[in-house]
C-alpha atoms as a printed R data frame, in Angstrom:
    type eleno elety resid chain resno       x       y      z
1   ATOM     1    CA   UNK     A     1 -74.658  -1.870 23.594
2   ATOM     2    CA   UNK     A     2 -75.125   0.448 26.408
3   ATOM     3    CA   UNK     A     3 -78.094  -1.092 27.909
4   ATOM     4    CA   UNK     A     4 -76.390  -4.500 27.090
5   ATOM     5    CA   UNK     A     5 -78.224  -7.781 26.778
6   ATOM     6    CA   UNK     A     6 -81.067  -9.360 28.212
7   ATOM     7    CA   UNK     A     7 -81.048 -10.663 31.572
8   ATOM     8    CA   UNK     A     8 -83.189 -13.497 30.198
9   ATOM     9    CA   UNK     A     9 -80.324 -15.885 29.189
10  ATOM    10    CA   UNK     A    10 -82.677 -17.582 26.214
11  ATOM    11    CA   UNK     A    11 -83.603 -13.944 25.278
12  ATOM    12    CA   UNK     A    12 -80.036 -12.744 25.330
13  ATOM    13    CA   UNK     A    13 -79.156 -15.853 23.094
14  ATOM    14    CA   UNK     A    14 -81.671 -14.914 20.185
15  ATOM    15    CA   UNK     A    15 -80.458 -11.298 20.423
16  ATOM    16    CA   UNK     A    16 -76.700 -12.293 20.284
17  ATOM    17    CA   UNK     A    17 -77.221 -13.789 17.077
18  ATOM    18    CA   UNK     A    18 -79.663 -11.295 15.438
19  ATOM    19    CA   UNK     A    19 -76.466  -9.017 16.558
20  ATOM    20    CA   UNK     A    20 -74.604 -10.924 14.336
21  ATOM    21    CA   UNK     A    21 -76.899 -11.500 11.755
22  ATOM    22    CA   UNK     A    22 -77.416  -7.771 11.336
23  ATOM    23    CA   UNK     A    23 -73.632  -6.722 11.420
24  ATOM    24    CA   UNK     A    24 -73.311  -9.587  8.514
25  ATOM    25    CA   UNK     A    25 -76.314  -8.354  6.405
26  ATOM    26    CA   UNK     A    26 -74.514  -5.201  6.941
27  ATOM    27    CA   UNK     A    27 -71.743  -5.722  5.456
28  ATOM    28    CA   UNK     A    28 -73.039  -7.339  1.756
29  ATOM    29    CA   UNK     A    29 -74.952  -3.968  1.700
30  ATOM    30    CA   UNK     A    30 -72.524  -1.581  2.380
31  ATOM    31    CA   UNK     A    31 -70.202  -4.126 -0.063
32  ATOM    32    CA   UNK     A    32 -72.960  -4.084 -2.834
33  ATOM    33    CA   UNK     A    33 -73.347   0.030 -2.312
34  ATOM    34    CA   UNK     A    34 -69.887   0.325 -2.872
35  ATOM    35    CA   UNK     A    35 -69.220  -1.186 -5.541
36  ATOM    36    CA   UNK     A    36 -72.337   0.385 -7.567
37  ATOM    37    CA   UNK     A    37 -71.035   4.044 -6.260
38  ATOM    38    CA   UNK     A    38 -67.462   3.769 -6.347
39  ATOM    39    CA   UNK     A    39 -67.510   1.389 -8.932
40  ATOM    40    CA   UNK     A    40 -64.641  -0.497 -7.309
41  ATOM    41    CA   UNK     A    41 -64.607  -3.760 -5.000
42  ATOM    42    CA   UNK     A    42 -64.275  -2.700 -1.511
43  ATOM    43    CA   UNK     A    43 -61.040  -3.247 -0.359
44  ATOM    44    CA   UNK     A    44 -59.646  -4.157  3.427
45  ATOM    45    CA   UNK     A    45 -57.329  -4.591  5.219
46  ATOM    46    CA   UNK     A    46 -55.915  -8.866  6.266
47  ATOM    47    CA   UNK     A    47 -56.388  -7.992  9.664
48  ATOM    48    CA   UNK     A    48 -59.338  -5.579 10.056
49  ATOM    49    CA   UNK     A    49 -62.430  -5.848 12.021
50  ATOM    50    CA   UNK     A    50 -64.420  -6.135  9.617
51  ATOM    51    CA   UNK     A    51 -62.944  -9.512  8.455
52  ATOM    52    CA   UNK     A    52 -63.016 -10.754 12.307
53  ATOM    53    CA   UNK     A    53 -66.283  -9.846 13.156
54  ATOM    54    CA   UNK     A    54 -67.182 -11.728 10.050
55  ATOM    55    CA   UNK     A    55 -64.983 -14.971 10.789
56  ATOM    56    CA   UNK     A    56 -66.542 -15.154 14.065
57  ATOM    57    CA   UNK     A    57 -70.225 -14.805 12.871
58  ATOM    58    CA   UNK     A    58 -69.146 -18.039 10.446
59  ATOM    59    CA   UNK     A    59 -66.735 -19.886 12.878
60  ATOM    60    CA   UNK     A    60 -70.183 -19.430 15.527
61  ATOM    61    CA   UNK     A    61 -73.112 -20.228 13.215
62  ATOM    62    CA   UNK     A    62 -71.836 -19.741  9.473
63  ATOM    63    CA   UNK     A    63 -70.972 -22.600  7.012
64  ATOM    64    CA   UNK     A    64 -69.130 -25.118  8.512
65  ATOM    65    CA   UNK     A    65 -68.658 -26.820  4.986
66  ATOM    66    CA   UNK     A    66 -67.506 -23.922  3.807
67  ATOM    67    CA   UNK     A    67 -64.502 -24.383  6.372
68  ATOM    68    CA   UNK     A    68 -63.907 -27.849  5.827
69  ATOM    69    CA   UNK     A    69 -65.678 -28.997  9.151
70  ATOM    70    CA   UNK     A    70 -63.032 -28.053 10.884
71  ATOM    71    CA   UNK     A    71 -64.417 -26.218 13.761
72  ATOM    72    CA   UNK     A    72 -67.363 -26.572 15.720
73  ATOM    73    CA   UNK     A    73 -68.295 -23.896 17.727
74  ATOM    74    CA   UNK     A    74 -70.919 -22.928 20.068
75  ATOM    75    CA   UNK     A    75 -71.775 -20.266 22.874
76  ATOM    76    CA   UNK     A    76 -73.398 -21.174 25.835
77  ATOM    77    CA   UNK     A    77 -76.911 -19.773 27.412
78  ATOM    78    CA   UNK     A    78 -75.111 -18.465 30.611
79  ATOM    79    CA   UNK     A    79 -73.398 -15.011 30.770
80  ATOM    80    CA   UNK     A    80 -73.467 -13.406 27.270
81  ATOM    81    CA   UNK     A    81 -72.519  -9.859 27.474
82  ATOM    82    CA   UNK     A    82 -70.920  -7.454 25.365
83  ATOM    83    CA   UNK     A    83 -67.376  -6.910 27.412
84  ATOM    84    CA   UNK     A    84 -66.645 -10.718 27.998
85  ATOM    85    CA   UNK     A    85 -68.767 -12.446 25.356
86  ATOM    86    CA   UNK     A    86 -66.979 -16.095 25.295
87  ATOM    87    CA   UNK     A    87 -67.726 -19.597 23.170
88  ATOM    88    CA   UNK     A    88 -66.257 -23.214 23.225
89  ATOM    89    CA   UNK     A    89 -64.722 -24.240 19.785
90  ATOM    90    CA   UNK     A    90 -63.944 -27.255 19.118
91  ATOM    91    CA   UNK     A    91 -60.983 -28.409 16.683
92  ATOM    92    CA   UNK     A    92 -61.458 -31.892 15.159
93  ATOM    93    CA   UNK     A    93 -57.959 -32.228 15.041
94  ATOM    94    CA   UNK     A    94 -57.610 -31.461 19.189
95  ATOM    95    CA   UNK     A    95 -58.296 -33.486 21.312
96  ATOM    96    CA   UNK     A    96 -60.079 -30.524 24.056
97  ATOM    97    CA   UNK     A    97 -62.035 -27.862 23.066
98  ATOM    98    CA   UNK     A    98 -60.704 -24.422 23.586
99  ATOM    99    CA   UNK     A    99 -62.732 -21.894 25.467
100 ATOM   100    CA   UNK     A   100 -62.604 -18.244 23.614
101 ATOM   101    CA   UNK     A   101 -63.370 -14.904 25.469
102 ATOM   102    CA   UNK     A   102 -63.498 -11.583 23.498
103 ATOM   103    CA   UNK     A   103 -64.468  -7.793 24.039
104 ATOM   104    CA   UNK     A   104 -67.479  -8.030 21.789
105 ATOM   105    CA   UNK     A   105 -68.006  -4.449 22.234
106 ATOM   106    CA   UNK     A   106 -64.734  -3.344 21.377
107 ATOM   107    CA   UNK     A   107 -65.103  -5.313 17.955
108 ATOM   108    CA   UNK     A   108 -68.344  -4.035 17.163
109 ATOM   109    CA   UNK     A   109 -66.293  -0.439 18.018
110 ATOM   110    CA   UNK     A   110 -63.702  -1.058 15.872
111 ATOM   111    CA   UNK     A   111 -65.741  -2.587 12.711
112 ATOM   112    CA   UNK     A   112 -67.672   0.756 13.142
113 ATOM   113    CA   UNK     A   113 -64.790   3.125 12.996
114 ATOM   114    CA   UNK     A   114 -63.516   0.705  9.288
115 ATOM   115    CA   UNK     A   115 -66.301   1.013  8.339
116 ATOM   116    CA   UNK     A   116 -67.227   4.801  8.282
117 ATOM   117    CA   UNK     A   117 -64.903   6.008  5.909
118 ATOM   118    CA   UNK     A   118 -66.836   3.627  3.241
119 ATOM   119    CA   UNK     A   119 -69.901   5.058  4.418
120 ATOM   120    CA   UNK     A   120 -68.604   8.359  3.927
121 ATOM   121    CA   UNK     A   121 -67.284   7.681  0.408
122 ATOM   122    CA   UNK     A   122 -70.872   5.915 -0.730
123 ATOM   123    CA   UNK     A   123 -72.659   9.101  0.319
124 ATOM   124    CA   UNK     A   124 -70.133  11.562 -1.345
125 ATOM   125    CA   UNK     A   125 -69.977   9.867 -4.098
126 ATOM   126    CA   UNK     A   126 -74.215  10.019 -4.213
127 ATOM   127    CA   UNK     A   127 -74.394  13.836 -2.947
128 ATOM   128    CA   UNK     A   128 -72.059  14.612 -6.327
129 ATOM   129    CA   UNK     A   129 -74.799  12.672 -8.603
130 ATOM   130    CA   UNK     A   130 -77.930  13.526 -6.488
131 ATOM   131    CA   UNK     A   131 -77.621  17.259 -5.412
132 ATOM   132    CA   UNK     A   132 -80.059  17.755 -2.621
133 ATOM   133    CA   UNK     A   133 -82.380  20.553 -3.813
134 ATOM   134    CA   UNK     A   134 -84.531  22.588 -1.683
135 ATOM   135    CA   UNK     A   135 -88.412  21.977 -2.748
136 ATOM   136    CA   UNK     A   136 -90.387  25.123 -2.572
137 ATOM   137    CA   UNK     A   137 -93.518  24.979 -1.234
């Protein structure tokens, strides 16, 4: 996130959604590890990150059945950074679209910092099982 996106606004569009893409994929895995390790569904919190960052990976490009068609959204080509990432969405029941503007960065941030303590509890939980031996040579 440092380096931020592209300065190719096409280029900067394909790698906001892989961005996404890759935090979603990320989060069946770490859901499927945790529930083979800890043997427990992973449980969280109504209003953490990681449910946001989700919601607006689905609201932007998800299932839009799955939310009864109620929202179309869509981010423009212009502009897409990290700090002041923003995307029209439009309510069938409005009559405007509304025009949405969020720290991308600082959600990514936040997901990260939920999402360690999982992590950390998935790799515990294998280091017990799996002791890491030293192989002689």
């Amino acid at each position: 996130m440092d380096q931020g996106f592209n300065t190719n606004p096409h280029l900067a569009y394909i790698e906001l959604w892989g961005v996404m893409q890759a935090i979603f994929l990320q989060q069946d895995s770490i859901t499927t590890l945790y529930k083979i390790f800890m043997e427990d569904k992973l449980s969280l919190e109504n209003e953490s990150k990681w449910k946001e960052i989700r919601k607006l990976r689905n609201q932007c490009s998800g299932h839009p059945l799955d939310q009864s068609g109620k929202y179309r959204s869509f981010f423009g080509r212009d502009g897409i950074n990290y700090e002041n990432l923003r995307y029209e969405r439009k309510d069938r029941r409005l009559p405007e679209p509304e025009f949405i503007t969020i720290d991308y960065a600082q959600l990514i941030s936040d997901y990260a910092d939920e999402t360690i303590p999982f992590l950390d509890a998935i790799i515990e939980t294998m280091t017990k099982r799996w002791p890491i031996t030293e192989q002689k040579a």
